[in-house]
Each structure stands twice: as structure tokens, then as C-alpha cells.
N, C-alpha and C positions, 0 to 999 in steps of 0.2 A: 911241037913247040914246048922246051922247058920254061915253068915259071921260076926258074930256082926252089923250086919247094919240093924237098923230099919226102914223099908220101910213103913210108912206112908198108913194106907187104905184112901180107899174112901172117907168113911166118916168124917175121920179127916182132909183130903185136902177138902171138903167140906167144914169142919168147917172155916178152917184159912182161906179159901178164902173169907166168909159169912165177918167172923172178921176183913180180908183188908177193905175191901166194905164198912166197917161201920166208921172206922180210918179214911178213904179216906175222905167217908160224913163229919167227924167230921172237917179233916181239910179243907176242903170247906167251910163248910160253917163257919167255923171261918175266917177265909181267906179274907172271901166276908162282916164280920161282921166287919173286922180291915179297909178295903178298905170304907166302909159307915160313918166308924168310929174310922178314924186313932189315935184319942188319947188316944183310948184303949192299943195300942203296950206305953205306961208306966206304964203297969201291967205287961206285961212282961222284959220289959229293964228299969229299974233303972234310971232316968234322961231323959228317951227317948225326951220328951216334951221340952226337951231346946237343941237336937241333930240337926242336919243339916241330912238330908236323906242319904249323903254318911257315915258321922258320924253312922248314926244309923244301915246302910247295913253293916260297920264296925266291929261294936259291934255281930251282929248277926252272920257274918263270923269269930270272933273268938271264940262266942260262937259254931257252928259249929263243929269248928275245936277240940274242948273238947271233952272226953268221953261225952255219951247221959247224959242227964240228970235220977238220979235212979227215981225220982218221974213221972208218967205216965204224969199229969196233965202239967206239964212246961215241957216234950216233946211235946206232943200236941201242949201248946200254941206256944214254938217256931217253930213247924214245921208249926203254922198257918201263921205267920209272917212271914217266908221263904218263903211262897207263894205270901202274900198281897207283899213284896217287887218285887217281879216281877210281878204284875200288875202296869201296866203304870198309873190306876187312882188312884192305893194309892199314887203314887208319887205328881202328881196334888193334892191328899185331904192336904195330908202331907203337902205343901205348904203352904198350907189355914189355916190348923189347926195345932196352934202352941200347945195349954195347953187340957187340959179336958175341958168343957162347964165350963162355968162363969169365966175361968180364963182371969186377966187380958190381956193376951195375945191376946186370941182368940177373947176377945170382940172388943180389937186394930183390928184385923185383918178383923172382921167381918162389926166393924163401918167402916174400912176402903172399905170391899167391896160394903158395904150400899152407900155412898158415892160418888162410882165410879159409882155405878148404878144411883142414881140421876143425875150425873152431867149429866153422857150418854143421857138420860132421856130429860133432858129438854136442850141441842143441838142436836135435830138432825141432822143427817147426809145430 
């Protein structure tokens, strides 16, 4: 006797499980790719690059809060950047890095850290 209820074999909880495992990979190491490279998250957030980090956790918790996204690819990216936000060293990159490489920002930021390291440099302690 059918209950209507399709019980899943083996092999297809094999499969979905194989399929978590790889999603999982995918958003790690995206994850790890946004935290080495925080001004990647303005490929996925619109303006991200001129956000304040609660600003940008913001945006991400209302995007959240939306139906999923139908396209696979900007699920992914946001569920990569739901991760990097909670590493404590995106938040420290995010600091540093305000634009994509050469923008004027970053170069401010970066001459500014160039700078702080000279002066360190030649006082020392």
C-alpha cells in the first residue's frame, strides 16, 4: 500500500548528500576568497565599497530576509558573504580595504598604512 510518500533510496541520499559537500566547498571557499579579498563583496552588494561593515551586514540581513535569490550563482555568492561576515578577519580586511585595487580609496588607505609602517620603522621602541 502507497502512502503518497516518496521515500528517498540510498542512492539518492547519497547523491544530495555528495551535492551538500560540494555547495558547502563552494561556499568556503568563497568565503575565504571574500575575507583575502574583501572588495570582492561589490560584486555582490551594489555600493558595498563606500558601506561601513554594519552598513554592509545590514544590506545582507535584508537581503536575507527576501525570498532566495532564483538564480543559483547570487545564492551562492550571498551565502559566501554570510560566512566572510562572520569571520572576525573580513571585518579587520574590510577596514583596510575600502574600493577594488587602484581605487582612489584603497591607495589612501594603503599609503596611509605604508606610512605608519615607516614612521614605526624608524622610532623605535
Amino acid at each position: 500500500m502507497n502512502s503518497g510518500i516518496d521515500i528517498p533510496s540510498k542512492a539518492e541520499n547519497e547523491v544530495t548528500l555528495r551535492a551538500a559537500a560540494a555547495v558547502e566547498a563552494v561556499v568556503a571557499t568563497g568565503a575565504a576568497l571574500l575575507v583575502a579579498e574583501p572588495w570582492r563583496a561589490s560584486r555582490i552588494v551594489r555600493g558595498a565599497e563606500s558601506m561601513p561593515l554594519d552598513a554592509l551586514r545590514a544590506e545582507v540581513a535584508r537581503r536575507r530576509a527576501l525570498p532566495p535569490p532564483a538564480d543559483f550563482n547570487r545564492a551562492l555568492a550571498l551565502a559566501q558573504l554570510v560566512r566572510a561576515l562572520d569571520d572576525e578577519a573580513f571585518a579587520a580586511a574590510w577596514a583596510l580595504t575600502v574600493g577594488p585595487p587602484g581605487s582612489a580609496d584603497q591607495i589612501s588607505s594603503v599609503s596611509s598604512c605604508a606610512a605608519l609602517s615607516a614612521a614605526s620603522a624608524s622610532h623605535p621602541a
